[in-house]
Z-matrix of the N, CA and C atoms (Angstrom, degrees):
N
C 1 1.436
C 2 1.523 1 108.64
N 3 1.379 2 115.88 1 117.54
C 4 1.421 3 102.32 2 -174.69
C 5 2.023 4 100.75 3 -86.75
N 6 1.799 5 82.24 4 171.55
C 7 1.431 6 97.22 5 -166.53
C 8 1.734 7 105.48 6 -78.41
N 9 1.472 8 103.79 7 157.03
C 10 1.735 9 99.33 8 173.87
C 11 1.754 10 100.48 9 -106.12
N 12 1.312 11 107.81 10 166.37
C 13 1.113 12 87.90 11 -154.17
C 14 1.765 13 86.32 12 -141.77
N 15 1.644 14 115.56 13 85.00
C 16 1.593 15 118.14 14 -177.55
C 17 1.568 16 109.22 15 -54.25
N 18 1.340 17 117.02 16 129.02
C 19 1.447 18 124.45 17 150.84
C 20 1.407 19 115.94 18 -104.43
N 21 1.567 20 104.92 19 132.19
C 22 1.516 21 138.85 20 -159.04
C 23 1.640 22 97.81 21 -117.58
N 24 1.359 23 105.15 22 122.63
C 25 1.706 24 106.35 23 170.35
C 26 1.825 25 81.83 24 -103.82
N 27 2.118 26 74.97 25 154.61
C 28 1.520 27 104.32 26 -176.59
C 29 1.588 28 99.49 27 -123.71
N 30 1.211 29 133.43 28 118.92
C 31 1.328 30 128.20 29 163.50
C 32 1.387 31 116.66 30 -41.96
N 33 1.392 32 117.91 31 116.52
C 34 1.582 33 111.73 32 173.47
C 35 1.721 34 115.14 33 -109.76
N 36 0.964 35 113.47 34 -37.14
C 37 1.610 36 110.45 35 161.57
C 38 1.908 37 106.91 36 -158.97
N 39 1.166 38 96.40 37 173.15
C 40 1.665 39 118.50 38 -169.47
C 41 1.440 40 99.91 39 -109.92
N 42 1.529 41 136.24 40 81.56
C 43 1.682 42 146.74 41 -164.05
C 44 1.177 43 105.92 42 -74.11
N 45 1.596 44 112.82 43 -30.23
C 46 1.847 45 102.84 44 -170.65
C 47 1.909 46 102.04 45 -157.78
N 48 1.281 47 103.92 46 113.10
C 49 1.358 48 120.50 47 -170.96
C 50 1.528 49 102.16 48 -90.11
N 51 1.628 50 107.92 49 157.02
C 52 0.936 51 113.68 50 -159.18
C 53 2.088 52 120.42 51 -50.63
N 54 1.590 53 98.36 52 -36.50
C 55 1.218 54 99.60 53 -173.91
C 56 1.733 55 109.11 54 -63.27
N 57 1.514 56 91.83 55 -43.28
C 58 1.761 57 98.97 56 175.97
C 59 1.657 58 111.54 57 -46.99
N 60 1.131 59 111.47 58 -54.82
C 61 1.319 60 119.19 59 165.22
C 62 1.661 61 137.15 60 -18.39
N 63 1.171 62 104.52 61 -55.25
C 64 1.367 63 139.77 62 -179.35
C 65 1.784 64 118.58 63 -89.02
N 66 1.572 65 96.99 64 -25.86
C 67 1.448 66 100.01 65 178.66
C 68 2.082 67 97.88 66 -88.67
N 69 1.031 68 98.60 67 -22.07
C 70 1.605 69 103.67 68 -177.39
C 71 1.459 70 112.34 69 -78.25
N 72 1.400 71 106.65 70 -46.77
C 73 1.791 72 97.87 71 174.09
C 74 1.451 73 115.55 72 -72.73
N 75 1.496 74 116.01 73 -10.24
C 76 1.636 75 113.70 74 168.27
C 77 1.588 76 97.87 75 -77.60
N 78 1.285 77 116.15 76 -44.74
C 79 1.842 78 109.02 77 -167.37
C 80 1.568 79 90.69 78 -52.28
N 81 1.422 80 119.45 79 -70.53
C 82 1.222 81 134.92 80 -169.17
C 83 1.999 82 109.34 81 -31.18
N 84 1.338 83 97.65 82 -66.07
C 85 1.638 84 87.70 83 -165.68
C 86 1.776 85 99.02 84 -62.99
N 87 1.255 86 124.14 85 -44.64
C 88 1.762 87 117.37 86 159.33
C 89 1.391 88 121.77 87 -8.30
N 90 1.646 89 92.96 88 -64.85
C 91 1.411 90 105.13 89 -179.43
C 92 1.759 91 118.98 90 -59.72
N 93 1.283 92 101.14 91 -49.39
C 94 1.702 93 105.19 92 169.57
C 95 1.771 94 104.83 93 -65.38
N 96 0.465 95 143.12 94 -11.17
C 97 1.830 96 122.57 95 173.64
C 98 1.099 97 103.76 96 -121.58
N 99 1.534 98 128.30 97 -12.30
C 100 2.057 99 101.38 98 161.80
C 101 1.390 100 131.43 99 -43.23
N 102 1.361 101 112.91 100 -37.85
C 103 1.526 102 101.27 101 -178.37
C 104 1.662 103 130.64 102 -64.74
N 105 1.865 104 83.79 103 -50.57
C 106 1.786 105 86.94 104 178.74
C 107 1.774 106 118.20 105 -129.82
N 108 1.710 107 97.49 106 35.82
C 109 1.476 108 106.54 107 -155.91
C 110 0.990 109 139.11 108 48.68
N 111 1.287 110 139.50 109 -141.44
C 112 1.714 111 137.62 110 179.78
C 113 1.789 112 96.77 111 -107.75
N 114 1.186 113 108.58 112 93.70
C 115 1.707 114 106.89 113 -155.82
C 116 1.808 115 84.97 114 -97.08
N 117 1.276 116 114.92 115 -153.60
C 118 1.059 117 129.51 116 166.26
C 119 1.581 118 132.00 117 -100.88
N 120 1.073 119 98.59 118 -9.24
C 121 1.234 120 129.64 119 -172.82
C 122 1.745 121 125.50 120 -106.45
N 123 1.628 122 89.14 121 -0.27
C 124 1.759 123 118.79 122 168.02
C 125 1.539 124 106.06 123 -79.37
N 126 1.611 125 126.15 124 112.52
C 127 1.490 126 97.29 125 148.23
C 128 1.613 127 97.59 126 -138.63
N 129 1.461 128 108.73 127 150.16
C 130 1.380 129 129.51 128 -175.47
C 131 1.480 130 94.89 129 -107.03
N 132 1.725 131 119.90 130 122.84
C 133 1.375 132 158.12 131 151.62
C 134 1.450 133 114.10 132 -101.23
N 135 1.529 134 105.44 133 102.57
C 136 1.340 135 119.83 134 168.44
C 137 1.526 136 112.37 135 -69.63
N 138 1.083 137 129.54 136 148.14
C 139 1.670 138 131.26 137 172.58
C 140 1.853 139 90.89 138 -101.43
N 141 1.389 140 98.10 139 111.28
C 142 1.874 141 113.35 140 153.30
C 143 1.631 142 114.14 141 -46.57
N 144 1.093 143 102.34 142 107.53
C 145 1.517 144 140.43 143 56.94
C 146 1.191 145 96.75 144 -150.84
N 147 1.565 146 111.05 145 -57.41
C 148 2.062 147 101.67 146 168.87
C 149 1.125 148 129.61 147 22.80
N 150 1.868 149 74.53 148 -106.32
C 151 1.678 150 115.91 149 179.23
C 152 1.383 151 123.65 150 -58.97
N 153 1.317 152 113.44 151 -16.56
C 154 1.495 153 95.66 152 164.55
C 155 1.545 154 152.12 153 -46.57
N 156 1.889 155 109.47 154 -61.93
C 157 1.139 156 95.50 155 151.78
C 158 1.223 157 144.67 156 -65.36
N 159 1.317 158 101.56 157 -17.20
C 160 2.019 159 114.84 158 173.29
C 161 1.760 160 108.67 159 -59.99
N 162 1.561 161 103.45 160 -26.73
C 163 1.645 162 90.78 161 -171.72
C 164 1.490 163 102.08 162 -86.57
N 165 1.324 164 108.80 163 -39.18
C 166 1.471 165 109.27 164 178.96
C 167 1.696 166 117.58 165 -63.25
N 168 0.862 167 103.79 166 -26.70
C 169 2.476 168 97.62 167 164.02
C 170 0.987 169 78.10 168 -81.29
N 171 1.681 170 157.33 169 -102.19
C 172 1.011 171 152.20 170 -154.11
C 173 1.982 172 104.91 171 10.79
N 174 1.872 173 82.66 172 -85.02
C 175 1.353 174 108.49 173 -166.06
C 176 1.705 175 98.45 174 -58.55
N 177 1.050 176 129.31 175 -47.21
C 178 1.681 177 117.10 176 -172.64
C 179 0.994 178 107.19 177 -68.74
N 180 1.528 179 149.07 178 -22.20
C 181 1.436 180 150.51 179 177.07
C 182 1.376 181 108.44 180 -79.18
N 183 1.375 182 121.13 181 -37.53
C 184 1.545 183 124.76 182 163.67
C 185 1.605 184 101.01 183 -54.91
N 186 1.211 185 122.98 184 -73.13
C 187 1.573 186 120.26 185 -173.89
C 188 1.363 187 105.33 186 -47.59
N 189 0.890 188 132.35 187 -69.13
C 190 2.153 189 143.08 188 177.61
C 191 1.346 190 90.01 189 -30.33
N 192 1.487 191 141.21 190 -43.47
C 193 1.236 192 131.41 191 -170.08
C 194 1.490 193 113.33 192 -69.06
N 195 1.884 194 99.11 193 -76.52
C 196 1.352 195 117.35 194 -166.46
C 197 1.594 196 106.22 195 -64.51
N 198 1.617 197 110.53 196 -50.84
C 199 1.108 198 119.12 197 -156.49
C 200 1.653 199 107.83 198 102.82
N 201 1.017 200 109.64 199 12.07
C 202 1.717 201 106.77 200 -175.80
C 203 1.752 202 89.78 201 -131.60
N 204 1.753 203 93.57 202 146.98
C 205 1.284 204 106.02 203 -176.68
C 206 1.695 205 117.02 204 -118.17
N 207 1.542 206 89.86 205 91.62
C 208 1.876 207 102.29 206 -164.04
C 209 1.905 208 107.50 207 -57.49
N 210 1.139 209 121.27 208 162.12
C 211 1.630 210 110.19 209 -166.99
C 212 0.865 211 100.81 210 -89.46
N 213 1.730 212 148.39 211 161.38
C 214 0.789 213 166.54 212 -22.03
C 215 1.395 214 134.44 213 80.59
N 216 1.484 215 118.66 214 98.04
C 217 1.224 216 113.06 215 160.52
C 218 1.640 217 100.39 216 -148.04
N 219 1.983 218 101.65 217 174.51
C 220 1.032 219 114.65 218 179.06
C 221 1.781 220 116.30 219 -101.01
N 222 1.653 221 105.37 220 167.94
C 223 1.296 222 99.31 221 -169.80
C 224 2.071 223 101.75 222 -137.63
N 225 1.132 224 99.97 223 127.06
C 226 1.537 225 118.86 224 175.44
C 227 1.585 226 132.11 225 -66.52
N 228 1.187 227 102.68 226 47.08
C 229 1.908 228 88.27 227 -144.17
C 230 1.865 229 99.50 228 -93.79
N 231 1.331 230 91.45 229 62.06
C 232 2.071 231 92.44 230 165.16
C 233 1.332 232 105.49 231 -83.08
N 234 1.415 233 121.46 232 -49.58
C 235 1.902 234 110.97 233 164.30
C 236 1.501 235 109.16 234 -21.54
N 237 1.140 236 101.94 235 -94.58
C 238 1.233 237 117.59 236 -176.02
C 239 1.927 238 130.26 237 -23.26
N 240 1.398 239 84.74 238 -15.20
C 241 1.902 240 97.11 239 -174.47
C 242 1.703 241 106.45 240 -70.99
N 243 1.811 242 108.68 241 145.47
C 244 1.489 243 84.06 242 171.89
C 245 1.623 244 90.65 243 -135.62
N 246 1.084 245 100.57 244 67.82
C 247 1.857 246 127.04 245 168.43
C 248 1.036 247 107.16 246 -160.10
N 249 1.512 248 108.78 247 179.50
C 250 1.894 249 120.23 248 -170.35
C 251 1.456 250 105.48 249 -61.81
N 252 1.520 251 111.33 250 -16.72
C 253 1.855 252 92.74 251 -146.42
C 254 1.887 253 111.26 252 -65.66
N 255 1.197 254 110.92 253 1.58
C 256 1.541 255 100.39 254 172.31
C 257 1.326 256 128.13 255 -45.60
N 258 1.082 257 130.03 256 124.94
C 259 1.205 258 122.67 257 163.22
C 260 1.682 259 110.63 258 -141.14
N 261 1.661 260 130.28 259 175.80
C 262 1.292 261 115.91 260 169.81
C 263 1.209 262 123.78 261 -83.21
N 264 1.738 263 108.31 262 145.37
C 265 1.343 264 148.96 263 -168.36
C 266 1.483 265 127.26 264 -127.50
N 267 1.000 266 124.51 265 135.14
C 268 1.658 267 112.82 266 177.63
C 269 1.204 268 113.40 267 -73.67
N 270 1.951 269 130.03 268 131.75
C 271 1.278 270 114.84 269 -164.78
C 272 1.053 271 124.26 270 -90.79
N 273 1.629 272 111.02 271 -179.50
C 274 2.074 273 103.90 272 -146.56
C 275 1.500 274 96.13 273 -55.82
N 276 1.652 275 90.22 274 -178.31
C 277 1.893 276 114.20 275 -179.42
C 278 1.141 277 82.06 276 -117.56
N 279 1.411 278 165.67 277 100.81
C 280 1.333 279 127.66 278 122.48
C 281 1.342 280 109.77 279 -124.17
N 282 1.676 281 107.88 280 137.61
C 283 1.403 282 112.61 281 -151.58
C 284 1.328 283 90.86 282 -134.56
N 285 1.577 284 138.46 283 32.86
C 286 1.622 285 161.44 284 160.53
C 287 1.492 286 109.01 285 -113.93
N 288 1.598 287 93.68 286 148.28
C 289 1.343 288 95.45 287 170.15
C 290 1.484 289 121.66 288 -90.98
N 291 0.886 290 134.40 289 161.36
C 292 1.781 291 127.03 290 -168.80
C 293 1.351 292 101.71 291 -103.01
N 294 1.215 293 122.85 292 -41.39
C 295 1.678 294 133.83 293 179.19
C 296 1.517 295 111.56 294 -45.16
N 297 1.825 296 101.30 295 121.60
C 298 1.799 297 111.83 296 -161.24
C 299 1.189 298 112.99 297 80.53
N 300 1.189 299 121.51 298 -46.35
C 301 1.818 300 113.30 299 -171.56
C 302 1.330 301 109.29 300 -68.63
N 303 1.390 302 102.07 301 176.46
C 304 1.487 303 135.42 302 162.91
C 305 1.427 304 116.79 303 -92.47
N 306 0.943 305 119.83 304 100.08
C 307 1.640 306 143.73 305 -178.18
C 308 1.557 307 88.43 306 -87.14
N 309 1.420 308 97.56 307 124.17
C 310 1.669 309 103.60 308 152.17
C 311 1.730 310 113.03 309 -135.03
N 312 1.067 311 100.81 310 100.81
C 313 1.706 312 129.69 311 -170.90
C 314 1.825 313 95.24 312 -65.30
N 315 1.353 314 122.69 313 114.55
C 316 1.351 315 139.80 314 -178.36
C 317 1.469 316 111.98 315 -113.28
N 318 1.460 317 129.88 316 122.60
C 319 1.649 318 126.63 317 167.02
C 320 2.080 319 85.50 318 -151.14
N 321 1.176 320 76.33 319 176.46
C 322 1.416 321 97.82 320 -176.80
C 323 1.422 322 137.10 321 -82.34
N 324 1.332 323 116.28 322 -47.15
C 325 1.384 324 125.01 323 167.89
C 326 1.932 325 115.59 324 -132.16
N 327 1.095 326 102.14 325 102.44
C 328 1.818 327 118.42 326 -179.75
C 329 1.960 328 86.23 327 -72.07
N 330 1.611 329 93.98 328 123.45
C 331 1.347 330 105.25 329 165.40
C 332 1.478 331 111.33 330 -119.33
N 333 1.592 332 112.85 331 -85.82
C 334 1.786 333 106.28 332 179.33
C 335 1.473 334 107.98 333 -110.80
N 336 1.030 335 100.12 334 24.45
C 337 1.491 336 110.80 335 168.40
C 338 1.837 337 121.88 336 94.13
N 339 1.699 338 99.22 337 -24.40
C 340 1.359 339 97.97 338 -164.16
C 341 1.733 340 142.05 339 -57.94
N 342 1.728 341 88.20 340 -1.10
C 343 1.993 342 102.07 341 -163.72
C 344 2.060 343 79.18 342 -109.32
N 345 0.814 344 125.48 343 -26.92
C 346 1.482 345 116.50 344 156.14
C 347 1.595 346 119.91 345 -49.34
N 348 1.431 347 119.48 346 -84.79
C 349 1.246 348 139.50 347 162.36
C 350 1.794 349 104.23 348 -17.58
N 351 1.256 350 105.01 349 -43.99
C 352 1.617 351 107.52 350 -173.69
C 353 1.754 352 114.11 351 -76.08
N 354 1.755 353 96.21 352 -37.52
C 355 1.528 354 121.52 353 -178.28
C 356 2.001 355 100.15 354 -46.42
N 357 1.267 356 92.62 355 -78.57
C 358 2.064 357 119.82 356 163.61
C 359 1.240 358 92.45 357 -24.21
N 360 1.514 359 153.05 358 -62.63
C 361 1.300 360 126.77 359 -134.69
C 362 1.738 361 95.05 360 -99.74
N 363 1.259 362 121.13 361 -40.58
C 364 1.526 363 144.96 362 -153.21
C 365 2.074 364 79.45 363 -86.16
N 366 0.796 365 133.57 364 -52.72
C 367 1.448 366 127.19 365 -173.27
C 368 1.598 367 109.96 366 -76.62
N 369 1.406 368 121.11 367 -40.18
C 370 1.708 369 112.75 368 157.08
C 371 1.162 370 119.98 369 -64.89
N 372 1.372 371 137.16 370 -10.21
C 373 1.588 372 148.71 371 -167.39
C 374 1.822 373 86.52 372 -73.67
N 375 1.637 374 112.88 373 -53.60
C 376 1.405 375 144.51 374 -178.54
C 377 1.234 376 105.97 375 -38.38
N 378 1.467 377 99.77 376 -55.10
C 379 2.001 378 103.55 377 -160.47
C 380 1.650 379 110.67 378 177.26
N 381 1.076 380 115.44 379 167.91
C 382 1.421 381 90.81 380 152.25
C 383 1.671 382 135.84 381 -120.47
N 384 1.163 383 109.32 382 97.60
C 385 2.115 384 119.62 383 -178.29
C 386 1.331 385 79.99 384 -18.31
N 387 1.788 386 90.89 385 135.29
C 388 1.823 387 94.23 386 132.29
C 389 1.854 388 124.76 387 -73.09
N 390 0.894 389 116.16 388 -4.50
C 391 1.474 390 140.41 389 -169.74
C 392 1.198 391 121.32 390 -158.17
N 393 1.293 392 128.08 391 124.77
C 394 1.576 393 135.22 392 152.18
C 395 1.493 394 114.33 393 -117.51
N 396 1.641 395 115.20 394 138.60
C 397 1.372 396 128.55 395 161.84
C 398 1.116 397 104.65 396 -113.79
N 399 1.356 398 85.02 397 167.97
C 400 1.964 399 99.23 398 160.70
C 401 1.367 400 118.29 399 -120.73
N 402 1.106 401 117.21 400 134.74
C 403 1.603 402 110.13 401 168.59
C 404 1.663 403 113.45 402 -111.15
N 405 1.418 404 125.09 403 138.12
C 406 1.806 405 108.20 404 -168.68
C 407 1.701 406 76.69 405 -142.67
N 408 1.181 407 99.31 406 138.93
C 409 1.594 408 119.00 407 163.90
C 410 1.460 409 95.73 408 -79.27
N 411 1.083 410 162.25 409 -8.99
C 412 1.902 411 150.83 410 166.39
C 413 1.212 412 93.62 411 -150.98
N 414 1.292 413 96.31 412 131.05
C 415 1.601 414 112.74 413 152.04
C 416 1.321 415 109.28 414 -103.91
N 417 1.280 416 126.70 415 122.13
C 418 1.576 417 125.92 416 -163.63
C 419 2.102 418 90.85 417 -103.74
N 420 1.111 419 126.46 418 -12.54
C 421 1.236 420 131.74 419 -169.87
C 422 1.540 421 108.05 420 78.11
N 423 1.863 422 118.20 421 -137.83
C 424 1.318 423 125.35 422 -169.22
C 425 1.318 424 120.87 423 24.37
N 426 1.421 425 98.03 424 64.36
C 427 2.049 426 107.43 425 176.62
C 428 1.290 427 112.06 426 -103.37
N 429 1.347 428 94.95 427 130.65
C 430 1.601 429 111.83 428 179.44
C 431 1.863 430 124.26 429 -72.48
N 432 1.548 431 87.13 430 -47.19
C 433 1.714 432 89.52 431 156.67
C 434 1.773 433 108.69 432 -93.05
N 435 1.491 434 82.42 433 176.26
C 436 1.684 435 110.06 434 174.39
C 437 1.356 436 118.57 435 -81.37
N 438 1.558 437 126.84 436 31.78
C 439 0.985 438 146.67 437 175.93
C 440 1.867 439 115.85 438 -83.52
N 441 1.210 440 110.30 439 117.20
C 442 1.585 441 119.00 440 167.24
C 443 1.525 442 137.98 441 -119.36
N 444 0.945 443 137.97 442 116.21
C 445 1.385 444 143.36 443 163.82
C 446 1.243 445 113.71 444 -6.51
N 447 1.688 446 127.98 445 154.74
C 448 1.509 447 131.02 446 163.22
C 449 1.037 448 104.84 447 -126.38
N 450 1.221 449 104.81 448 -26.27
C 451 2.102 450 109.05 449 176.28
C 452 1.313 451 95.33 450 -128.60
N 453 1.516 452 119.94 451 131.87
C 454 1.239 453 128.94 452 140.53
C 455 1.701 454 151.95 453 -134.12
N 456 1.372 455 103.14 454 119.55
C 457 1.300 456 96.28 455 -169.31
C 458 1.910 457 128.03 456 -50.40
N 459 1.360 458 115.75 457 -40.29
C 460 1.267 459 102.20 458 -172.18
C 461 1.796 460 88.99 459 -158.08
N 462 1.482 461 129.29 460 148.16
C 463 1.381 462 122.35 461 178.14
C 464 1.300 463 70.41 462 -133.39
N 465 1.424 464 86.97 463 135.69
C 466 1.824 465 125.35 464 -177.24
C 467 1.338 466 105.53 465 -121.54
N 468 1.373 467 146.28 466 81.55
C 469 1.393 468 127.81 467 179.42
C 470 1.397 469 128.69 468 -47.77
N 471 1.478 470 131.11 469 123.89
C 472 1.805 471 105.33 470 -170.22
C 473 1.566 472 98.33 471 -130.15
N 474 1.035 473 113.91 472 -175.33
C 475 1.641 474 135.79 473 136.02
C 476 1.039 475 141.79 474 -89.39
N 477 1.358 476 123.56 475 149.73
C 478 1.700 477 112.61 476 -174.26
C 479 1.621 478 110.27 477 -76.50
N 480 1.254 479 113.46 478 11.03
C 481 1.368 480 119.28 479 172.97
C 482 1.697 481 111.11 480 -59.36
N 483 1.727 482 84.38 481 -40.67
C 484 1.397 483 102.11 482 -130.35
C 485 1.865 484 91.59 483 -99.01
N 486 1.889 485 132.35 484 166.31
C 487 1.083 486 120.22 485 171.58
C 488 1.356 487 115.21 486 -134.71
N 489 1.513 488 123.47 487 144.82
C 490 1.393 489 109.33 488 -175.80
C 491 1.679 490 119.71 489 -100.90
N 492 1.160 491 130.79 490 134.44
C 493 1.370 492 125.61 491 -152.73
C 494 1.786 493 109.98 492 -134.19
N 495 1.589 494 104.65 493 93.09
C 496 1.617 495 126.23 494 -166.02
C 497 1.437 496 98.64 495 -86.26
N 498 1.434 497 107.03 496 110.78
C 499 1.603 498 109.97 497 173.70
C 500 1.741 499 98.85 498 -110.22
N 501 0.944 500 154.37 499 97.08
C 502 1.603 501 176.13 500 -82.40
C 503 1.691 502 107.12 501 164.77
N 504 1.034 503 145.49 502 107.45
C 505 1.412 504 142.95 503 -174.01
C 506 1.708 505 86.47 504 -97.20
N 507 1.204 506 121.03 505 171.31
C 508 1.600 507 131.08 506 158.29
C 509 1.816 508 104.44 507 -70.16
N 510 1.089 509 95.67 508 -31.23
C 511 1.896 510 78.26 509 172.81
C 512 1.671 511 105.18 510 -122.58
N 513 1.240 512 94.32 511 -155.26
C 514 2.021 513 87.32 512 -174.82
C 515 1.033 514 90.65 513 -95.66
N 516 1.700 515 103.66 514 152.35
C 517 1.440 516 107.66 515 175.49
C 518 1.670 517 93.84 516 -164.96
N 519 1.469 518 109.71 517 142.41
C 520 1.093 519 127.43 518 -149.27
C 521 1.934 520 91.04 519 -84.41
N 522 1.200 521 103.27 520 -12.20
C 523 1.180 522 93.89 521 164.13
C 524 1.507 523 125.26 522 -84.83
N 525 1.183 524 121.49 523 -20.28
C 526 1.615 525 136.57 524 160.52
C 527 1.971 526 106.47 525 -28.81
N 528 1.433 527 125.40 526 122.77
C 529 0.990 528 135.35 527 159.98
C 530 1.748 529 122.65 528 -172.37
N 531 1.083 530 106.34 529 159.69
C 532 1.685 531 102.07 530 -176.47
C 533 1.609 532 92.96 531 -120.54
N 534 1.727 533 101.91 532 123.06
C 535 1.275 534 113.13 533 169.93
C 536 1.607 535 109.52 534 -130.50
N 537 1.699 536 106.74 535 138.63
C 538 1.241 537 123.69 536 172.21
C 539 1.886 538 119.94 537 -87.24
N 540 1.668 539 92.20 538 116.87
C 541 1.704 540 95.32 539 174.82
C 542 1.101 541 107.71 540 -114.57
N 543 1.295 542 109.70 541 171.61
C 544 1.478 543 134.26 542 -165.75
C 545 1.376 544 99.79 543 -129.64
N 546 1.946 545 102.79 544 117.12
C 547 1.229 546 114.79 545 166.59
C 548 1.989 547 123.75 546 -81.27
N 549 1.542 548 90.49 547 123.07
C 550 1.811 549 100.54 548 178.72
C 551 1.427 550 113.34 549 -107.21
């Protein structure tokens, strides 16, 4: 009978506290509307489950800015996976067309790239952007594809030892922080 073998995360530090938090998704949505403002031709797609609340401060800090409320929806892409990580999700929101626009694809932590790669195929299925970014609150590095960031909130260098853990409410909340554990 072989042995099972439990893995236990250990908290190793707390990288981005709530205020830090909040000052980054303001840098961040900044960063998305300097070039061509909150045009019409902006739409922010969170990747489920992540990216959800990250797109939504995203999207209210864009409005708090411009005053314009760019669309918004979410995107489902477990089809699209070509590893285990599927599991169930509520399916996408997006009720825009993507074709011509500027898609800016939002989740939380970019690891080896693969829930990106999945994002790209499930959003051309959609239409085709004249443009896609990415925006990731952590870049933890160790990417398997050739996939890179356009916005980023914080690059954390890690190990695959190690896991990163984005607690993000839809509004601020002092409970909001990203902490790195260590699997034993």
């Amino acid at each position: 009978m072989a042995a099972t073998h439990a893995t236990t995360l250990k908290q190793k530090r707390v990288v981005l506290s709530s205020a830090e938090l909040q000052r980054t998704v303001e840098r961040l949505a900044q960063a998305i509307i300097e070039p061509n403002g909150a045009s019409d031709d902006l739409l922010l797609i969170g990747i489920r489950k992540g990216g959800e609340n990250f797109a939504r401060r995203i999207h209210a800090q864009i409005k708090e800015r411009t005053g314009v409320s760019v669309p918004l929806g979410f995107l489902n892409i477990t089809i699209y996976r070509d590893d285990d990580a599927a599991r169930e999700m509520p399916d996408s929101q997006i009720a825009f067309d993507v074709s011509g626009k500027e898609v800016v694809i939002v989740d939380d932590v970019l690891y080896t790239g693969r829930t990106i790669r999945s994002a790209l195929d499930a959003i051309t299925d959609l239409g085709r952007p004249r443009v896609a970014r990415l925006c990731v609150l952590v870049d933890r590095g160790l990417r398997e594809l050739p996939i890179q960031p356009d916005y980023v909130g914080r690059f954390i260098p890690t190990s695959r030892a190690e896991h990163v853990e984005v607690q993000l409410g839809r509004e601020p909340s002092d409970s909001d922080r990203v902490t790195i554990f260590e699997r034993t």
